[in-house]
Each structure stands twice: as structure tokens, then as C-alpha cells.
N, CA and C of each residue as an Amber inpcrd file, in Angstrom:
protein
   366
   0.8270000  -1.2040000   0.0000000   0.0000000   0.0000000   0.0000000
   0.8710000   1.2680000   0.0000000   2.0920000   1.2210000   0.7450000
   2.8840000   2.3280000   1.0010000   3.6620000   2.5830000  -0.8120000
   3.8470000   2.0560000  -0.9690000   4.8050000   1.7410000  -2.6180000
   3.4930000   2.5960000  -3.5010000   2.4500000   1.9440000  -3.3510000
   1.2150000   2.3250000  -4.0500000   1.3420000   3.8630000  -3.9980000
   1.2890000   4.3100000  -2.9390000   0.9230000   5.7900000  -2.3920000
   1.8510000   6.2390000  -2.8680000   3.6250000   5.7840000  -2.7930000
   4.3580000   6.9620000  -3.2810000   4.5930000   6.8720000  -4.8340000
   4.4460000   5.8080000  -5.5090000   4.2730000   5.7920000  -6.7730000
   2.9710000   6.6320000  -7.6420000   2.4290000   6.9520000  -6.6920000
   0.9200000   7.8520000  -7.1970000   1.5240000   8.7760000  -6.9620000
   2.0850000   9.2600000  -5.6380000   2.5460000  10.8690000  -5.6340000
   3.7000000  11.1780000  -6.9080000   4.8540000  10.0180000  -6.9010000
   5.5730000   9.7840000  -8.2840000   4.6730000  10.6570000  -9.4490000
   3.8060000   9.8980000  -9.7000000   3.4910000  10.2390000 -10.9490000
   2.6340000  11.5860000 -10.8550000   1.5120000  11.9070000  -9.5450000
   1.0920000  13.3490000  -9.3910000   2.1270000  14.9920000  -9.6760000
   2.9130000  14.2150000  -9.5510000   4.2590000  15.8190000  -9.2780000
   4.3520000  16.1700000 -10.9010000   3.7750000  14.9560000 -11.6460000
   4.7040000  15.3440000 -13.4290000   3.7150000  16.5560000 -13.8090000
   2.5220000  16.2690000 -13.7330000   1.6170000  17.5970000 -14.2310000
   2.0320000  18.7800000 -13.4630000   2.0750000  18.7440000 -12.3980000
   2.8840000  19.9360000 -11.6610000   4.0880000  20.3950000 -12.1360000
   4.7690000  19.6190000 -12.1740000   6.4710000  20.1450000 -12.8050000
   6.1840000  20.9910000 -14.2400000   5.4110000  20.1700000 -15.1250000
   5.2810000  20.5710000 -16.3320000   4.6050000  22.0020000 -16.1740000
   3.3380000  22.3140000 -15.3030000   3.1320000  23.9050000 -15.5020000
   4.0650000  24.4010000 -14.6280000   4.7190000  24.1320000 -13.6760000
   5.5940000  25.4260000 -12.9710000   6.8140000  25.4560000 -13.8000000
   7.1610000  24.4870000 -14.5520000   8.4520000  24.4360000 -15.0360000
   7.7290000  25.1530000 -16.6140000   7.1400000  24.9080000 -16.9470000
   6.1250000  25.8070000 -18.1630000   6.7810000  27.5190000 -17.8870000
   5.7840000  27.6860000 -16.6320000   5.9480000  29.1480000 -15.8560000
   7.1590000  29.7790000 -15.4780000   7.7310000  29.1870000 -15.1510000
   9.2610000  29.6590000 -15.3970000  10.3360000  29.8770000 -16.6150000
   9.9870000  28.6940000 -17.7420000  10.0470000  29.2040000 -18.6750000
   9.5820000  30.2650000 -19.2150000   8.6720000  30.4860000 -19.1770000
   7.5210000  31.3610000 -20.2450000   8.1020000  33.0420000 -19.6420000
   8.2770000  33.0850000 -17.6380000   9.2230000  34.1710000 -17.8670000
  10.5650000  34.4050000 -18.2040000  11.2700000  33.5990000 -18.5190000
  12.9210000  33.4940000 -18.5000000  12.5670000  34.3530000 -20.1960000
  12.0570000  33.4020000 -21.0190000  12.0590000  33.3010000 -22.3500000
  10.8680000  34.0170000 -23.1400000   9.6540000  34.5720000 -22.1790000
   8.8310000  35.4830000 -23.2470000   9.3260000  36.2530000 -22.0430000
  10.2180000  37.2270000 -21.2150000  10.6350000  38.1400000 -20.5930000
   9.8230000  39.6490000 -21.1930000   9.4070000  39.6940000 -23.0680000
   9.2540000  41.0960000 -23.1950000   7.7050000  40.8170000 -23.4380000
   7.0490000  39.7080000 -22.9780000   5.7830000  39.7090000 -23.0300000
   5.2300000  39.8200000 -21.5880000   5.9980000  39.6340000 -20.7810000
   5.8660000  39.5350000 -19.0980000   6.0140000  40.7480000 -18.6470000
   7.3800000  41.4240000 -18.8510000   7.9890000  42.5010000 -18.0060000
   8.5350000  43.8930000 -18.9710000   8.2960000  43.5060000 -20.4940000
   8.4160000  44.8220000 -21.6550000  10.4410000  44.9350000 -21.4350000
  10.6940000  43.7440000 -21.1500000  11.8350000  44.1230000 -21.2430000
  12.8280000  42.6050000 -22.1470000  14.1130000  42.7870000 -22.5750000
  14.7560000  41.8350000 -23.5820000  14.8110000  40.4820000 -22.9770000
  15.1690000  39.5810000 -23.4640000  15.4890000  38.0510000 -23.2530000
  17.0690000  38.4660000 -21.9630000  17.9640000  39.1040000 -22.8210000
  18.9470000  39.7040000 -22.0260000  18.6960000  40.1870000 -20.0210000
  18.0660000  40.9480000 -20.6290000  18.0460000  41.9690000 -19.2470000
  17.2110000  41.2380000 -18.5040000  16.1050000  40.2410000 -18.8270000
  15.3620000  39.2200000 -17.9180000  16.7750000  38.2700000 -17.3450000
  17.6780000  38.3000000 -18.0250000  18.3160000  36.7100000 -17.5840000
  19.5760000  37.4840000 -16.1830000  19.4970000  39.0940000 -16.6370000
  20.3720000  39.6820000 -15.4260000  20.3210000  39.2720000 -14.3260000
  20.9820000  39.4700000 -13.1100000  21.2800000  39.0470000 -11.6230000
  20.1970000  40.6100000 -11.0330000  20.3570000  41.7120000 -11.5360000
  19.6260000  42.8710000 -10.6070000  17.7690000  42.4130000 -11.2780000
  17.6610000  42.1250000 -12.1020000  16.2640000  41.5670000 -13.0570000
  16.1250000  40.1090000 -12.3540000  16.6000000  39.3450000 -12.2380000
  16.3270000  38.0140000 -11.3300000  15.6850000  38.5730000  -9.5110000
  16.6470000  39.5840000  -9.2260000  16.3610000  39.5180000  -7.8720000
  14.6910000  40.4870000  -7.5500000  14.4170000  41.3290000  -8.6730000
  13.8030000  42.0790000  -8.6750000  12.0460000  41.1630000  -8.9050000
  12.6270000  39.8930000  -9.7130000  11.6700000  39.0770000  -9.9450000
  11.4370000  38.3620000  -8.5930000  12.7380000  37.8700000  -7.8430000
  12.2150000  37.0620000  -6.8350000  11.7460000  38.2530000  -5.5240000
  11.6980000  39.5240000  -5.3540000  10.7430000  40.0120000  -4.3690000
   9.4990000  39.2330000  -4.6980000   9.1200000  39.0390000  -5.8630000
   7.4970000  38.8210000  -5.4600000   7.1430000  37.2710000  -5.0260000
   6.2660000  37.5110000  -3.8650000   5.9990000  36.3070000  -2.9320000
   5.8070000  34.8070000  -4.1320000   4.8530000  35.8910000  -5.2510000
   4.3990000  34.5760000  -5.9840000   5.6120000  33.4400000  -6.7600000
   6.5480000  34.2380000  -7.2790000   7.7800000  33.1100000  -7.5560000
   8.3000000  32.7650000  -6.6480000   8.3700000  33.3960000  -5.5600000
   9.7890000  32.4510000  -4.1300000   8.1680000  31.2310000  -3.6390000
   6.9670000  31.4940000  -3.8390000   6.1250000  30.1620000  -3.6870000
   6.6710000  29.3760000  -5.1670000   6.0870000  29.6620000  -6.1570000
   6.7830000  28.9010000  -7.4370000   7.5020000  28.0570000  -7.1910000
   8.8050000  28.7430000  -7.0560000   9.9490000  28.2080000  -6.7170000
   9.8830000  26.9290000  -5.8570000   9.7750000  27.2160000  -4.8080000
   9.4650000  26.1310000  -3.5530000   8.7870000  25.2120000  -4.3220000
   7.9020000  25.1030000  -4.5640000   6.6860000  24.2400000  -5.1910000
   7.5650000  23.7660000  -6.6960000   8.4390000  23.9670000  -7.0660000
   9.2340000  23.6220000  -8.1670000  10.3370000  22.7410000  -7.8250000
  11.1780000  23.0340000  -6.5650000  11.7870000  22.4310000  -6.0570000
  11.1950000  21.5320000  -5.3850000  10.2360000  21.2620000  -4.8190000
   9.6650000  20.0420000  -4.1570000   9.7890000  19.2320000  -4.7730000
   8.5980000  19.5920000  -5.7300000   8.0640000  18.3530000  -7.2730000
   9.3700000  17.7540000  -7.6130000  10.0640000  18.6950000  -8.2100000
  11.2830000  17.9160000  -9.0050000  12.1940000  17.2850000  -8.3250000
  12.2310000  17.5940000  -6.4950000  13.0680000  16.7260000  -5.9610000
  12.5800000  15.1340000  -5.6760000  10.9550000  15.3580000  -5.5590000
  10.4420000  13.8170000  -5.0050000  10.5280000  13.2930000  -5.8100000
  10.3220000  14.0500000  -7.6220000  10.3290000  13.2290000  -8.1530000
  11.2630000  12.3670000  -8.8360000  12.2660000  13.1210000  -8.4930000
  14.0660000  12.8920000  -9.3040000  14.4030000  11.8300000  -8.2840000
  14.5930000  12.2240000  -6.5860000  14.8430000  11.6030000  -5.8340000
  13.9460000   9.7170000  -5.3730000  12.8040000   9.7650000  -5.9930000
  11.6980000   8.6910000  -5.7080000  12.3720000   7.8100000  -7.2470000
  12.7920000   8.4510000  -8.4350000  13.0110000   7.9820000  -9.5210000
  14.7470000   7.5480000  -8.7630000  14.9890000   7.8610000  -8.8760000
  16.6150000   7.3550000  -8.4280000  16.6050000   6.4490000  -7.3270000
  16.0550000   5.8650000  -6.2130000  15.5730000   5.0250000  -5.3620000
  14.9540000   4.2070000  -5.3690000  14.1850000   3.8880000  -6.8870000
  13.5600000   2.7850000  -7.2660000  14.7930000   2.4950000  -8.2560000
  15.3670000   3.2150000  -9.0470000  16.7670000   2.2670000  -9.8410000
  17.7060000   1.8230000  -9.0830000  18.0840000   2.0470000  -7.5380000
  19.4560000   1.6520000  -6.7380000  18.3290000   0.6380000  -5.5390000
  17.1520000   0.4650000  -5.6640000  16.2700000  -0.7350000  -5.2580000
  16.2150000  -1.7320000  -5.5530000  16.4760000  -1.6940000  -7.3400000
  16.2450000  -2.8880000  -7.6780000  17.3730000  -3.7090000  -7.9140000
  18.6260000  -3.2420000  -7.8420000  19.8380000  -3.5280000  -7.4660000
  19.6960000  -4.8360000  -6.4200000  19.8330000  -6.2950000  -6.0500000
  19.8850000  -7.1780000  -4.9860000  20.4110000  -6.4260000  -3.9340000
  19.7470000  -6.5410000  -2.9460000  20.1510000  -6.1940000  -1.5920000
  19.7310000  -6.7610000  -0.2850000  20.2570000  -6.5010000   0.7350000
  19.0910000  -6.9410000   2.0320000  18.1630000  -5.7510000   2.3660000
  17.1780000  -6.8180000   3.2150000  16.5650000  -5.3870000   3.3300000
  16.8820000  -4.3450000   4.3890000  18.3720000  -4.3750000   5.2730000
  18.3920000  -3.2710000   6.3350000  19.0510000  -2.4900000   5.4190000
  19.8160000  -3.0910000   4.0530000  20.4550000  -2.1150000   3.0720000
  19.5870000  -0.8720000   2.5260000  18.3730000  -1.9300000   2.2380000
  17.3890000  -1.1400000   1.6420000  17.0500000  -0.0020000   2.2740000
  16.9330000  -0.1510000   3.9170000  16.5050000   0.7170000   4.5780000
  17.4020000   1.6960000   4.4210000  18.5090000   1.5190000   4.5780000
  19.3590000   2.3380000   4.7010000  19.9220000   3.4170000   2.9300000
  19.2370000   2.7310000   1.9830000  19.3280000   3.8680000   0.7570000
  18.2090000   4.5800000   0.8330000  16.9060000   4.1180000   1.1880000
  15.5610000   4.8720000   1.7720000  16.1690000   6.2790000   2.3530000
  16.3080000   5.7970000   3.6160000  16.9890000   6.5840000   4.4190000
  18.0180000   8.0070000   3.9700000  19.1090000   7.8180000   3.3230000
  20.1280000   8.3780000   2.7600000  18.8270000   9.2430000   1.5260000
  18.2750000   8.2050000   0.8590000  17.7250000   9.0550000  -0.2590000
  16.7220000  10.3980000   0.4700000  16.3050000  10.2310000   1.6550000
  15.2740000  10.8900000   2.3720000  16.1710000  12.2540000   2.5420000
  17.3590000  11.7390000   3.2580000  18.1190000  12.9820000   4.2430000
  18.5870000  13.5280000   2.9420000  19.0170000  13.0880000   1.8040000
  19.3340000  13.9930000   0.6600000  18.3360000  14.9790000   0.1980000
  17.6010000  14.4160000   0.0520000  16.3550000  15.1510000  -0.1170000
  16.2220000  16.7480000   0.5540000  15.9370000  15.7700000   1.7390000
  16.1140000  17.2740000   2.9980000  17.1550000  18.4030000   2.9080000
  18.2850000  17.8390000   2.9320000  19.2170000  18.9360000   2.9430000
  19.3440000  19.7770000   1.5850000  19.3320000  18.7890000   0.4150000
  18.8540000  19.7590000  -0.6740000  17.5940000  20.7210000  -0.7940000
  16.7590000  20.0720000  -0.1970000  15.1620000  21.0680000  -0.1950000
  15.7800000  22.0360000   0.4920000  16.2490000  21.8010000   1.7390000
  16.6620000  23.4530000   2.7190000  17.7320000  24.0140000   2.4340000
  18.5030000  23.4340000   2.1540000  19.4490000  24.4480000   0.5260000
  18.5550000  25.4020000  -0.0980000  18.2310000  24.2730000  -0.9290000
  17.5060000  25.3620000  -2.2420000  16.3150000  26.5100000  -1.6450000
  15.6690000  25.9940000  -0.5590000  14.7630000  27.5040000   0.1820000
  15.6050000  28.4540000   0.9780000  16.5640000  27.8740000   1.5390000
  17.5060000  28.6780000   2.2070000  18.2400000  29.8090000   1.1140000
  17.9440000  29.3340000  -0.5310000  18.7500000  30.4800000  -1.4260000
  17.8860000  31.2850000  -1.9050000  16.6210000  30.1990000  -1.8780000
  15.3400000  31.2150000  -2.2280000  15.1140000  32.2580000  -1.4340000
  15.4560000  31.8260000   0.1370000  14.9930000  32.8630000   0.4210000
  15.2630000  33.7720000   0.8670000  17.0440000  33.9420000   0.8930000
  17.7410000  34.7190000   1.0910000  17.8930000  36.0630000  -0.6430000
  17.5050000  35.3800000  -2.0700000  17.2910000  35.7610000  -2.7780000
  16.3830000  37.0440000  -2.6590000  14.7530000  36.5490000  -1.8550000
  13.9480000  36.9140000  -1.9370000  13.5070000  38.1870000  -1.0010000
  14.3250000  37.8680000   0.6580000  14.7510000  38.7830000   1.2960000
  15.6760000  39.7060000   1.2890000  16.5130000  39.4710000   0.1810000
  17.3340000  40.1600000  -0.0340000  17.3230000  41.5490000  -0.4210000
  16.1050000  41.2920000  -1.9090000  15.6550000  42.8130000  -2.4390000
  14.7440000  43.3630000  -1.1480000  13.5330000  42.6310000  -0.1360000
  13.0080000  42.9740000   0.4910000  13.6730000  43.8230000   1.5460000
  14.8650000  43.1170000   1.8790000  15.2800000  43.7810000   3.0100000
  16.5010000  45.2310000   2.3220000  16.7230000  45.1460000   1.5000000
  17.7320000  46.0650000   0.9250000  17.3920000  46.5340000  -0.1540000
């Protein structure tokens, strides 16, 4: 039942990835249909940060990084599964695959959101 459940969430995250990862495209790359300004000056560091003040991409974001981690990370843990093993091994790539997870998720919000506070606070 448990396999069941995360193989459903597996496959729930792809429609998600595809519109936030859509949405992020669509500003990187229609930049002068979004913001009246070039492909260039969207891809700047002062134009990035100016984008991440707004609450709605540092959520994006988050919600981009989730998806693509469960789902990269759940996809990479079923290929080093099916590898012969015991099962305290097993537990133990579970495990490892989990805490990777974690520390990358609070990485990547920890840049978001120092990104995001950044213009806010300065």
C-alpha cells in the first residue's frame, strides 16, 4: 500500500512540474511579453532579484523544487532498489535518499529565500 501511495505521488508531481516548469520558462524566455523588457536583461542578476521580491515566484519556486526533488529523488531510489540487496540495506538507501532530499530542499529555500529577502530587506 505504502509503494502504491508513493508511486501515485511519483506520478502526481509530473503535471505539476510541467506547468511550474512551463511558468518559469515562459518568464525566463517570453521576458518582453511579461515585463516589456529583452530576453537579455530578464536573464540579469539585478532583473532576477527584482523578480524574486514577489511572494508569488519564491512560492513557485518552492513548489518547483519540491516536485522535481520527489520526483528525481523517488526515480533514483527505485533504480538503486532494484539492485539485490538486504533489506536493512534497503533501509538504509531509503533513508540516505530521504536525508538527501532534505538537505537539498533546505538548501535550495535557504537560497530562495535569502534571494527573496534580499531585495526585500535592501
Amino acid at each position: 500500500m505504502r509503494e502504491t501511495r508513493l508511486w501515485s505521488w511519483h506520478l502526481l508531481v509530473i503535471p505539476i512540474i510541467i506547468v511550474l516548469l512551463g511558468a518559469h520558462f515562459a518568464v525566463m524566455h517570453y521576458a518582453p511579453v511579461f515585463y516589456g523588457v529583452s530576453v537579455e536583461k530578464a536573464r540579469e542578476f539585478e532583473t532576477m532579484i527584482e523578480r524574486g521580491k514577489s511572494i508569488t515566484q519564491f512560492v513557485l519556486y518552492i513548489l518547483l523544487l519540491a516536485a522535481a526533488l520527489y520526483h528525481g529523488l523517488y526515480g533514483l531510489r527505485g533504480i538503486i532498489r532494484e539492485l539485490p540487496m538486504s533489506p536493512a540495506l534497503g533501509k538504509i538507501v531509503d533513508m540516505s535518499i530521504i536525508g538527501l532530499g532534505l538537505f537539498i530542499f533546505a538548501f535550495g529555500t535557504y537560497v530562495t529565500w535569502w534571494t527573496f529577502s534580499f531585495k526585500i530587506g535592501g
